[in-house]
PAVO-124357 format. One record per residue (C-alpha): residue number from 1; residue in three letters; x, y negated, z negated. Coordinates in steps of 0.05 Angstrom, whole numbers, plus 5000, padded with zeros to 4 digits. Layout:
N
(atom NUM ALA (X Y Z))
...
REM end
This chain:
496
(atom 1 UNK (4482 3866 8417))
(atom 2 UNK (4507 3793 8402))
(atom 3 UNK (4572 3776 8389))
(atom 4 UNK (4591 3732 8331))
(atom 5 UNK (4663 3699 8313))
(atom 6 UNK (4669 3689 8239))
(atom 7 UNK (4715 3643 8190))
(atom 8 UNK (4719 3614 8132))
(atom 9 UNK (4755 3553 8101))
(atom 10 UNK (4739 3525 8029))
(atom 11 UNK (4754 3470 7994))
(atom 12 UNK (4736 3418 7945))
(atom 13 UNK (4788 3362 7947))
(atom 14 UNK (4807 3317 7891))
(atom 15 UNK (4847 3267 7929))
(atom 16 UNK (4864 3232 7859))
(atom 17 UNK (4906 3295 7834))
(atom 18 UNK (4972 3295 7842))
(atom 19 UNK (4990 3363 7861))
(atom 20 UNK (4974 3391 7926))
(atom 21 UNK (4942 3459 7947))
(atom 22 UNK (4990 3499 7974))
(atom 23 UNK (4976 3574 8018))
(atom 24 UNK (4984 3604 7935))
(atom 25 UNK (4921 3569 7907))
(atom 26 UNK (4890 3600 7965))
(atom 27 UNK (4924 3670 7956))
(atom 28 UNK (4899 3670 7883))
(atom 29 UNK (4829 3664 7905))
(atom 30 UNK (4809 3684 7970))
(atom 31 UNK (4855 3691 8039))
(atom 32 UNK (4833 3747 8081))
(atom 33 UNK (4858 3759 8154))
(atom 34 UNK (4814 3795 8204))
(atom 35 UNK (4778 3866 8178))
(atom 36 UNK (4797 3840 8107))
(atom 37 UNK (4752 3775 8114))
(atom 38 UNK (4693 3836 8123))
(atom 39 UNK (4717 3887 8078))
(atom 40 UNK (4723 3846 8014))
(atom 41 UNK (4666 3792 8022))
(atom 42 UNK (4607 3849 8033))
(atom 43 UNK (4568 3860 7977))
(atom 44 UNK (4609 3813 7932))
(atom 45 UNK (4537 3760 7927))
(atom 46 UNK (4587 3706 7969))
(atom 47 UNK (4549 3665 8025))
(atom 48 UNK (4606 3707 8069))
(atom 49 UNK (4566 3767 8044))
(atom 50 UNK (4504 3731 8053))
(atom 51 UNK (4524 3721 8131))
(atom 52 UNK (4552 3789 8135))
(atom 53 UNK (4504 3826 8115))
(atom 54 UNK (4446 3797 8153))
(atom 55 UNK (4499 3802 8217))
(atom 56 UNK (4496 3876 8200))
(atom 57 UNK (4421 3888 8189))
(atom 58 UNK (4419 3842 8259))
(atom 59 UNK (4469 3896 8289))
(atom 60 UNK (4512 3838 8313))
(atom 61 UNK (4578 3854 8336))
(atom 62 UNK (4622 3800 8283))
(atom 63 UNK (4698 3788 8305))
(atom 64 UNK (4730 3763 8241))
(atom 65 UNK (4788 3713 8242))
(atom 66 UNK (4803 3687 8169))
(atom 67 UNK (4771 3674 8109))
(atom 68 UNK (4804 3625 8062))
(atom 69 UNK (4785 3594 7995))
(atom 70 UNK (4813 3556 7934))
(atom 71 UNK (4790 3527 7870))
(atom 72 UNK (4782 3456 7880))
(atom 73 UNK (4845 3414 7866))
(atom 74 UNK (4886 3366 7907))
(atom 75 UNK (4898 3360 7974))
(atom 76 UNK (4907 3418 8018))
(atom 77 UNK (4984 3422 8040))
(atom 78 UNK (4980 3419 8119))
(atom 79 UNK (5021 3491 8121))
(atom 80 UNK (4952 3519 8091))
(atom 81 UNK (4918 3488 8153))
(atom 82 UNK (4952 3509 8201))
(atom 83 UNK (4955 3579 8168))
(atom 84 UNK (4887 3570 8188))
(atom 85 UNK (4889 3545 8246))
(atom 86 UNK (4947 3604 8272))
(atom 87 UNK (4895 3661 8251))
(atom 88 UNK (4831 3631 8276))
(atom 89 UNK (4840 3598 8351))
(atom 90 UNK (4878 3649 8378))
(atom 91 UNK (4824 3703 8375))
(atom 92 UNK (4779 3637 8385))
(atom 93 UNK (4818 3629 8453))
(atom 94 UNK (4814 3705 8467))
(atom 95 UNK (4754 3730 8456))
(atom 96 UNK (4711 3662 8471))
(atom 97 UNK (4679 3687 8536))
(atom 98 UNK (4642 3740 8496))
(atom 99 UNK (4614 3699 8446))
(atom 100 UNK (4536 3687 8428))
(atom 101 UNK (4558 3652 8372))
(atom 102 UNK (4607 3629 8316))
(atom 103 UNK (4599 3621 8242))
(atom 104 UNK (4622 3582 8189))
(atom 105 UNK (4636 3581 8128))
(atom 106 UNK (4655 3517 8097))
(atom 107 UNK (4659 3478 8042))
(atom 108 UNK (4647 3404 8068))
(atom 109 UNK (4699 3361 8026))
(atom 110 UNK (4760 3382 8044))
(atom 111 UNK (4821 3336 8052))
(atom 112 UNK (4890 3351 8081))
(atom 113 UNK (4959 3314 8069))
(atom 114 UNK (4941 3280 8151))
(atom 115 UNK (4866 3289 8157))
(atom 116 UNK (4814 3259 8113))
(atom 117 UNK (4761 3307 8155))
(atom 118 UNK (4787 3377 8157))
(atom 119 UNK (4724 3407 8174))
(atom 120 UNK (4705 3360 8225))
(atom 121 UNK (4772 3357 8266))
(atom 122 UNK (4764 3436 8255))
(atom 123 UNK (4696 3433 8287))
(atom 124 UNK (4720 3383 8346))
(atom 125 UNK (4783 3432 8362))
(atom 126 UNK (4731 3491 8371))
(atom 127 UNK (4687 3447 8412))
(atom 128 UNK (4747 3425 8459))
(atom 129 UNK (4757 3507 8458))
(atom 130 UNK (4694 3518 8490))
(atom 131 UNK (4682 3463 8535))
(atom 132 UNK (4748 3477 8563))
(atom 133 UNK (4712 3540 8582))
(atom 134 UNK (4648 3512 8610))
(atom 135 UNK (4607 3557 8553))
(atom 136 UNK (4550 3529 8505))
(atom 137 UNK (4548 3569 8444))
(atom 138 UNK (4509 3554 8378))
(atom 139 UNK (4567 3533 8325))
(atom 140 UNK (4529 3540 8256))
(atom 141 UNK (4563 3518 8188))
(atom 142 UNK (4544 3533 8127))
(atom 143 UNK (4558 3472 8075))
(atom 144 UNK (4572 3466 8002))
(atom 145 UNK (4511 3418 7971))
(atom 146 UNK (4573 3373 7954))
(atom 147 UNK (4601 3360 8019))
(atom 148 UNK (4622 3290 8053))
(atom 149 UNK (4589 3306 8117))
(atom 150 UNK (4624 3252 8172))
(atom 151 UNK (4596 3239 8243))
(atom 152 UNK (4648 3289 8275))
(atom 153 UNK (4618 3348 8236))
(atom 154 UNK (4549 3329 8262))
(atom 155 UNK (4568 3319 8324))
(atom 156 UNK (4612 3379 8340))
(atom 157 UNK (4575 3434 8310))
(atom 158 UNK (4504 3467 8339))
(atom 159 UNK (4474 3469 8265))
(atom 160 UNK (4494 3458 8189))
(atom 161 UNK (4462 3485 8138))
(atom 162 UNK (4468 3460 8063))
(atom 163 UNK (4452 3490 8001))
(atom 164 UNK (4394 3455 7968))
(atom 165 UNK (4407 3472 7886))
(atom 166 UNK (4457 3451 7836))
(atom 167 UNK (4476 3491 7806))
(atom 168 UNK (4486 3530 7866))
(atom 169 UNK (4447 3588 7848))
(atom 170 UNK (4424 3591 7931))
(atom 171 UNK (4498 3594 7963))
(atom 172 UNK (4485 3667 7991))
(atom 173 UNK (4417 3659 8005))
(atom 174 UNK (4433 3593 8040))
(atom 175 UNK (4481 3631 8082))
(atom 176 UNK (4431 3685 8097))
(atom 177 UNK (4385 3624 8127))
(atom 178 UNK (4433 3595 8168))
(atom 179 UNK (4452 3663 8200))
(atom 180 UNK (4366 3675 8209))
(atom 181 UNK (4372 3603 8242))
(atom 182 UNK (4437 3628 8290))
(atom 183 UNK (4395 3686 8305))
(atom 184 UNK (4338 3633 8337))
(atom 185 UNK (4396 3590 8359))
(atom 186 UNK (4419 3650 8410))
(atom 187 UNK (4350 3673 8438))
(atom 188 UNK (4342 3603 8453))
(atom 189 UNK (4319 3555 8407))
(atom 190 UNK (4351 3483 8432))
(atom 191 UNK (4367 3427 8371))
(atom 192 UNK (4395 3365 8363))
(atom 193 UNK (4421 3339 8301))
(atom 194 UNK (4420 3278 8263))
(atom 195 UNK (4462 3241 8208))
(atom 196 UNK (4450 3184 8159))
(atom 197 UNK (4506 3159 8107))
(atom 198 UNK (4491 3127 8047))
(atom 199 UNK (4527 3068 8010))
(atom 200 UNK (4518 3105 7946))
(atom 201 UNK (4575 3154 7908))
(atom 202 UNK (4547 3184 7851))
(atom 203 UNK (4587 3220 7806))
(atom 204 UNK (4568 3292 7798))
(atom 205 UNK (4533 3293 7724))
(atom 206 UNK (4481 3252 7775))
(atom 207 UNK (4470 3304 7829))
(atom 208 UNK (4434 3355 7788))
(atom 209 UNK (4379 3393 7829))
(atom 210 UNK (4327 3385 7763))
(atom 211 UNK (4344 3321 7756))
(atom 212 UNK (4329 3262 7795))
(atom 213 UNK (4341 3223 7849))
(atom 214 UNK (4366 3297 7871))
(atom 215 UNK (4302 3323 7846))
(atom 216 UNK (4270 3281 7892))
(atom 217 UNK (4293 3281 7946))
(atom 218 UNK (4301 3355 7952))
(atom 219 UNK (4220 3360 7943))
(atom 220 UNK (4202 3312 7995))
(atom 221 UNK (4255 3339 8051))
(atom 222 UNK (4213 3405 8043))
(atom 223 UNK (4149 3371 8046))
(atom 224 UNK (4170 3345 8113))
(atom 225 UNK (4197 3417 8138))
(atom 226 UNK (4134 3447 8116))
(atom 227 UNK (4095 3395 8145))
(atom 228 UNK (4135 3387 8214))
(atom 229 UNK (4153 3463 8245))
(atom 230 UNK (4196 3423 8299))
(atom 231 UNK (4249 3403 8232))
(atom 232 UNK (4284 3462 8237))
(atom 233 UNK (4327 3434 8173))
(atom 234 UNK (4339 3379 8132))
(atom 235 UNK (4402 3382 8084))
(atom 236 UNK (4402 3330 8034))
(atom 237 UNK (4475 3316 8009))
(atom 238 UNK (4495 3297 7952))
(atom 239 UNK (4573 3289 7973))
(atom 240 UNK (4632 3300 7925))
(atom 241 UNK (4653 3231 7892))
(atom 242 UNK (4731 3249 7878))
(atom 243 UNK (4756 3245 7951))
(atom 244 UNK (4781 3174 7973))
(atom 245 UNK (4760 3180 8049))
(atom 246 UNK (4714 3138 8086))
(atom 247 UNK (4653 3182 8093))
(atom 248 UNK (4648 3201 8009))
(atom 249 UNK (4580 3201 7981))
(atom 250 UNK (4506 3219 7987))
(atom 251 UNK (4487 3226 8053))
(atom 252 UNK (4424 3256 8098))
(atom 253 UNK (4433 3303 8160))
(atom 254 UNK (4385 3344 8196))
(atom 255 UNK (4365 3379 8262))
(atom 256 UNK (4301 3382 8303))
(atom 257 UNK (4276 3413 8358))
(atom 258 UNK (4236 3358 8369))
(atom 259 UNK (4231 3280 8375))
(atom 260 UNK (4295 3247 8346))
(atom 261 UNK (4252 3187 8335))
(atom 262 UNK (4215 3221 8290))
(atom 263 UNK (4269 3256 8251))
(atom 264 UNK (4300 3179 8248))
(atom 265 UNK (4234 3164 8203))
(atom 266 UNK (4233 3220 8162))
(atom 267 UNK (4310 3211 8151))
(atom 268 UNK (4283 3134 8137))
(atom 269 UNK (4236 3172 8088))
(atom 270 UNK (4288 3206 8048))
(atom 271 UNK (4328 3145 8042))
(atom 272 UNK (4275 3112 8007))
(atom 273 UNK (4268 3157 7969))
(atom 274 UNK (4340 3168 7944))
(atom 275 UNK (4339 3083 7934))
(atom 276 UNK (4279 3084 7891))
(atom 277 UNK (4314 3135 7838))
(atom 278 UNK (4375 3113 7846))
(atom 279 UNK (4376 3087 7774))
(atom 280 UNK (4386 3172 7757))
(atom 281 UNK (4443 3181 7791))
(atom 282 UNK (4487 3142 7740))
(atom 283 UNK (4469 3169 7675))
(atom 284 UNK (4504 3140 7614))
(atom 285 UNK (4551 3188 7566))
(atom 286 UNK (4560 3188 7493))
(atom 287 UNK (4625 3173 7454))
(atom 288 UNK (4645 3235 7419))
(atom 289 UNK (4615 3205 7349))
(atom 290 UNK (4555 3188 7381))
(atom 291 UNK (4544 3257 7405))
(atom 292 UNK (4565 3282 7339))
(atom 293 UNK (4517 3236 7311))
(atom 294 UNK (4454 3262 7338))
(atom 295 UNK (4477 3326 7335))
(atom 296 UNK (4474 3319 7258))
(atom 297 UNK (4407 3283 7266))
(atom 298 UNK (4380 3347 7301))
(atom 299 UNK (4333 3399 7255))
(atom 300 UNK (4363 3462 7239))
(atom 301 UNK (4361 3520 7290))
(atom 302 UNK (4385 3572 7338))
(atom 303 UNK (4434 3558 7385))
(atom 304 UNK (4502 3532 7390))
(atom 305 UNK (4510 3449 7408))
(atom 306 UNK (4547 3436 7466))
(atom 307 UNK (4592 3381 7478))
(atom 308 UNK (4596 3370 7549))
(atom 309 UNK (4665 3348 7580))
(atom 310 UNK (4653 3320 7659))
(atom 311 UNK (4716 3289 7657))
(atom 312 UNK (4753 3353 7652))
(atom 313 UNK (4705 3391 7698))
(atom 314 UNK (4743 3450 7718))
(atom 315 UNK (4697 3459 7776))
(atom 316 UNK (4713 3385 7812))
(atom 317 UNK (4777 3403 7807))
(atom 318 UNK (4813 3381 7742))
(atom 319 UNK (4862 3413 7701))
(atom 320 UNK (4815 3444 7655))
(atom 321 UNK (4868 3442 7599))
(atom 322 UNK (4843 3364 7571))
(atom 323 UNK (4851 3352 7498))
(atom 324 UNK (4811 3284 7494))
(atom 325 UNK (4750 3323 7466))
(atom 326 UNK (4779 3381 7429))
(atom 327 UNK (4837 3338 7396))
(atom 328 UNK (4787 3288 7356))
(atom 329 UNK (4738 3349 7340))
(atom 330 UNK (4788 3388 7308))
(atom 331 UNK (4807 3332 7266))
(atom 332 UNK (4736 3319 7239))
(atom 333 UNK (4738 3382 7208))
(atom 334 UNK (4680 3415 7229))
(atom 335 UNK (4675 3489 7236))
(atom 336 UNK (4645 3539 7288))
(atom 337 UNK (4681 3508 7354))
(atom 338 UNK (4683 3551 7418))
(atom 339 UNK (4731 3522 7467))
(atom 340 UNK (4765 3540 7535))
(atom 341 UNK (4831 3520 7555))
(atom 342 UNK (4869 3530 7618))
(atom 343 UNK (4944 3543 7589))
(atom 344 UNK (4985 3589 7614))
(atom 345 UNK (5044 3569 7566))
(atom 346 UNK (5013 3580 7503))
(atom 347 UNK (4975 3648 7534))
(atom 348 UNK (5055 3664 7546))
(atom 349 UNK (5075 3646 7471))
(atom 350 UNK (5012 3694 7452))
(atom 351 UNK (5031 3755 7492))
(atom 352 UNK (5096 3748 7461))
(atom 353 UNK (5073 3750 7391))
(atom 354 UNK (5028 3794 7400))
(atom 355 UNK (4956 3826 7379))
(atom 356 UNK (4944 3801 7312))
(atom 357 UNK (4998 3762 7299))
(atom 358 UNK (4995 3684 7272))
(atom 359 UNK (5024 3626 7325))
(atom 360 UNK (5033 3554 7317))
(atom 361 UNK (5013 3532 7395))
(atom 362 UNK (5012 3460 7416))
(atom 363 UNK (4949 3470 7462))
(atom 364 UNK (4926 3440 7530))
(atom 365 UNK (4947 3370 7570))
(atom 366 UNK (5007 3406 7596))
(atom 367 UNK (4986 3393 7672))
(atom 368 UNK (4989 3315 7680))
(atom 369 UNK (4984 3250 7639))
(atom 370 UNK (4910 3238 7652))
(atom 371 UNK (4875 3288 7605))
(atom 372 UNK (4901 3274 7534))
(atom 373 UNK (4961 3302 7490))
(atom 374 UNK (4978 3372 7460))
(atom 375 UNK (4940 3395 7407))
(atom 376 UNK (4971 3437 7343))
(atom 377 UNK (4934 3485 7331))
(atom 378 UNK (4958 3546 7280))
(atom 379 UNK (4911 3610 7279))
(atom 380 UNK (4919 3685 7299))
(atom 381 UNK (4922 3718 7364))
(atom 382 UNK (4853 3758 7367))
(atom 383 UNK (4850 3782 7433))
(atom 384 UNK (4892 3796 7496))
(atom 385 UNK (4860 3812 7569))
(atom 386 UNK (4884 3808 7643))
(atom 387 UNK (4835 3761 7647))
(atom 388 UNK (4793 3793 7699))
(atom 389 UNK (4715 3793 7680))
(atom 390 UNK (4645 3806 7727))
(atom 391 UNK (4590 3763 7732))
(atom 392 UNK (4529 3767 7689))
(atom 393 UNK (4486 3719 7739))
(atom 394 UNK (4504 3750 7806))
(atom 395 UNK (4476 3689 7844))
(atom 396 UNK (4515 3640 7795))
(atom 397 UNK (4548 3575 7816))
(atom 398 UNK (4621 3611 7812))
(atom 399 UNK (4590 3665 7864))
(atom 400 UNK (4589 3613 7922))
(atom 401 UNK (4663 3609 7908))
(atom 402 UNK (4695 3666 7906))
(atom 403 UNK (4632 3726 7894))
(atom 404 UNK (4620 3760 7831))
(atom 405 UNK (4690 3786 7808))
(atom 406 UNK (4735 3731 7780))
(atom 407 UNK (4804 3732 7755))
(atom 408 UNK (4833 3680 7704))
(atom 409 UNK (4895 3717 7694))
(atom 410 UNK (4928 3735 7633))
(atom 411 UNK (4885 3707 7580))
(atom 412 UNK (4890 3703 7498))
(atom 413 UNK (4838 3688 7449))
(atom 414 UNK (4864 3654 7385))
(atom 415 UNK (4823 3630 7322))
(atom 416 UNK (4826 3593 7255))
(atom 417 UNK (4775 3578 7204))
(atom 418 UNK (4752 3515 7256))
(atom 419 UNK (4759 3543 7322))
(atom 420 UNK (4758 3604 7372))
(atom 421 UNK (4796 3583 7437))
(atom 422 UNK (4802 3627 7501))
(atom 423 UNK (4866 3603 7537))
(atom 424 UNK (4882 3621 7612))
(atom 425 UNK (4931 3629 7664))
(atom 426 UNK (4887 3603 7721))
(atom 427 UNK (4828 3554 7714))
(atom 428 UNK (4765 3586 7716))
(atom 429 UNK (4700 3535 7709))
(atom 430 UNK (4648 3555 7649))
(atom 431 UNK (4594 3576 7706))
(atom 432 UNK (4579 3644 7675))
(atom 433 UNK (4578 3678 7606))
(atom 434 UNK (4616 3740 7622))
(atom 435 UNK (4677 3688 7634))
(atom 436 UNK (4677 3686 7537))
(atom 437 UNK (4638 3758 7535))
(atom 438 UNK (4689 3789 7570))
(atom 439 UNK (4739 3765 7520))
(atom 440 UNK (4710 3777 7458))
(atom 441 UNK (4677 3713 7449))
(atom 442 UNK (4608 3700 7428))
(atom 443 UNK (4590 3617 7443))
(atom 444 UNK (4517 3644 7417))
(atom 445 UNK (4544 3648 7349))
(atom 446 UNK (4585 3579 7353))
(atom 447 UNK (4557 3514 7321))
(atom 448 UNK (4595 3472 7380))
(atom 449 UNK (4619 3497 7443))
(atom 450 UNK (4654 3448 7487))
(atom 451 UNK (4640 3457 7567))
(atom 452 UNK (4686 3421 7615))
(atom 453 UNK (4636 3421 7669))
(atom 454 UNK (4584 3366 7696))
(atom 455 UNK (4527 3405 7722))
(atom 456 UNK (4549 3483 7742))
(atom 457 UNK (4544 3509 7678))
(atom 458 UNK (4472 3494 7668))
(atom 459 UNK (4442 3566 7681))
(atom 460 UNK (4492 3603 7645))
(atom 461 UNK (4497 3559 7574))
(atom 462 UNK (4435 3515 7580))
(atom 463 UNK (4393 3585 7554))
(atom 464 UNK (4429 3587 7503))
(atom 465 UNK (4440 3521 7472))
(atom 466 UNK (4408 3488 7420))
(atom 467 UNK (4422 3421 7450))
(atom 468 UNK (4476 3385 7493))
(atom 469 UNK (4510 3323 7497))
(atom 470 UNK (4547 3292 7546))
(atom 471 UNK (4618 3264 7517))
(atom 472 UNK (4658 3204 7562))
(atom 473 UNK (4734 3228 7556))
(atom 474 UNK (4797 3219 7591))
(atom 475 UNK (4805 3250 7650))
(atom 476 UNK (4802 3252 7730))
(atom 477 UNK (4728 3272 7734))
(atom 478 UNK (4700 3213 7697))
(atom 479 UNK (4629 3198 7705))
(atom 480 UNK (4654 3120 7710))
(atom 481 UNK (4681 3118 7775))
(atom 482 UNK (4695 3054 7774))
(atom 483 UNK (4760 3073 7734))
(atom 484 UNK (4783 3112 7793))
(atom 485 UNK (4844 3071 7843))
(atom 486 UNK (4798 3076 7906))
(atom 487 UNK (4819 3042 7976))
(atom 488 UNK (4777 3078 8031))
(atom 489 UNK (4709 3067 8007))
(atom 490 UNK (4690 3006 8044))
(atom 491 UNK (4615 2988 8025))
(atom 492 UNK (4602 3046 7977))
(atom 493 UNK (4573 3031 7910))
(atom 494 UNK (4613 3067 7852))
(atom 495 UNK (4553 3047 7797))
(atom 496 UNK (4484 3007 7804))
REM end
């Protein structure tokens, strides 16, 4: 029977956000401590589950530390890290002589209040752990397709293993590979891993898997694994753009079992690749009458439009309570709009009027000055939940974060003659229809539905749309990252 130590720490960081993630954010979504990190990840379609249940079917023995995860906002407070760090290397420290293996899993772009690499000064401190120790166990990570992989990472860990679709409709199943790869890892298959940064940050309506250069690139790494049995993996990543550390953007990793000289070409392959469609990666975005324009120009049919907000994009960590896009809609006059805003004061002012009754709410931009102004916005209070809804695509982007149960807390649905808006205690990113089902709410039936998201919400609204735009607004997850105050990216490019 092998023996297998298991954590997990996740994180997308928005360094530009001004409030920090604190041990709450991570409380509200995921922090499990030892049996719990087992008990509530199996069978919930996380990439926990996905390692958990193949360690199960495998009949490895798994000693569980902590699992951790939080939606992605600003930097992580260093109390949550060494929260952490107090659960995991004691039973690290304890229990590494009967280890076969560890397992990971991460997100990739997480940032601290002192470290601009939490994962790879995590994956250096187990290192010094077992070298200490004189043991040589496999240390496999499993990576969000968004992480800023650095050289420590690479060089601290046995194996990382990315997912390879965005949206990330593969987070479980990627999981379930890297645990079939730690399986070969302990009965003796030997690796050595390779890494290639980019100069390139692309913003993250650019790193589509459908869509080129992603598209790509993805297509000719897997030519080379199926043409090469000695690359045991290529990940090709696409990084996260909104963290101001030295090692953001797309970059290449892989491992081999074979001839690093060769995996140095093939990694040259990639790269040329990636240069040669680089023009892709920084699509342009329509003004809100623009989009509004060819909307109108469109032939009648089925389907709602949908106005797509990246600069509010719930999932890279924004607010999701922006008014730059809603605001200006309203006041055109046009009917059928399906919105979601994150606002727990005006779901407050709801409950307290109650089912049915009429409010007067001035809605959204209550979280910071970067994502517009309060809205006014006078209609009735037509539904009231706790906010808690399941998945309708169990393999769905939001299931790589936190599995197929999600909670936006206390939530209110309010409408006028214009406008249906679901409003929320916590942010939850559009990522799956059963987040508006759940509630009452039926985008299907809308003429416009706005979607604060850049990329994730693709498999859940995309099937139903009739068309989609992509709108440039205010806020911290622009597209044009050039409006962003960066000082650590020394030789990146921020736009062609």
């Amino acid at each position: 029977m092998k023996t297998v130590l298991f954590a997990g720490l996740y994180h997308e960081t928005h360094t530009f956000l001004a409030d920090p993630t604190g041990l709450s954010a991570f409380r509200a979504t995921a922090l499990n401590l030892g049996e719990a990190a087992i008990s509530r990840n199996l069978g919930n379609g996380s990439p926990s589950d996905g390692f958990l249940t193949t360690a199960r079917e495998k009949n490895w023995r798994v000693i569980p530390t902590v699992q951790m995860a939080a939606m992605p906002s600003g930097p992580v407070e260093d109390a949550a890290i060494r929260f952490f760090d107090d659960a995991f290397f004691p039973v690290l420290e304890r229990e590494a002589a009967n280890l076969d293996g560890i397992f990971l899993v991460l997100h990739g772009a997480m940032v601290s209040q002192s470290s601009d690499d939490v994962e790879g000064q995590l994956l250096a401190r187990i290192r010094k752990v077992l070298e200490a120790r004189g043991l040589d166990i496999p240390v496999v990570g499993v990576l969000d397709l968004h992480a800023n992989v650095s050289q420590a990472m690479v060089d601290n860990s046995t194996l990382l293993v990315a997912y390879r679709e965005n949206p990330h409709t593969d987070a479980r199943a990627t999981a379930v590979r890297a645990a079939e790869l730690l399986d070969r890892l302990m009965n003796g298959l030997e690796v050595r891993q390779l890494h290639r940064p980019t100069p390139y940050v692309l913003p993250p309506t650019g790193v589509g898997s459908m869509n080129d250069p992603m598209k790509s690139v993805l297509a000719a790494a897997r030519a080379i694994e199926a043409s090469d049995p000695e690359m045991v993996c290529i990940n090709v990543m696409a990084g996260y753009a909104y963290s101001d550390i030295p090692d953001c953007g797309f970059s290449l990793n892989c491992a081999t079992s074979g001839s690093l000289e060769k995996a140095e070409g093939y990694l040259d392959q990639l790269a040329g690749v990636l240069k040669s469609r680089l023009a892709a990666g920084y699509p342009a975005e329509n003004t809100l009458d623009e989009a509004l324009a060819k909307a109108d120009a469109l032939p009648e049919g089925e389907g709602p439009i949908l106005l797509i907000e990246p600069a509010d994009n719930i999932g890279g960590g924004t607010p999701g309570d922006a008014t730059d896009l809603l605001g200006p809609l309203l006041r055109t006059g046009r009917r059928g709009i399906v919105a979601v805003i994150n606002d727990p004061q005006s779901v407050a002012a709801c409950v307290g009027a109650g089912l049915g009754a009429d409010v007067s709410l001035m809605v959204g931009a209550k979280v910071d000055r970067h994502h517009g102004e309060p809205v006014p916005f006078k209609g009735k209070v037509l539904n009231l939940t706790d906010g808690r809804f399941e998945l309708e695509l169990k393999n769905s982007h939001l299931a790589s974060m936190i599995g197929t149960s999600a909670d936006m807390g206390p939530s209110a649905v309010v409408g006028n003659d214009q406008a249906v808006i679901l409003l929320t205690t916590k942010k939850t990113p559009p990522m799956d229809l059963g987040q508006v089902h759940s509630q009452g709410v039926r985008p299907e039936d809308a003429r416009y539905v706005i979607v604060k998201a850049a990329v994730s919400h693709k498999d859940a609204y995309d099937p139903i749309a009739r068309a989609s735009f992509y709108v440039d607004t205010a806020g911290l997850c622009t597209s044009n990252l050039n409006r962003l105050p960066f000082r650590k990216l020394s030789g990146k490019r921020l736009a062609l």
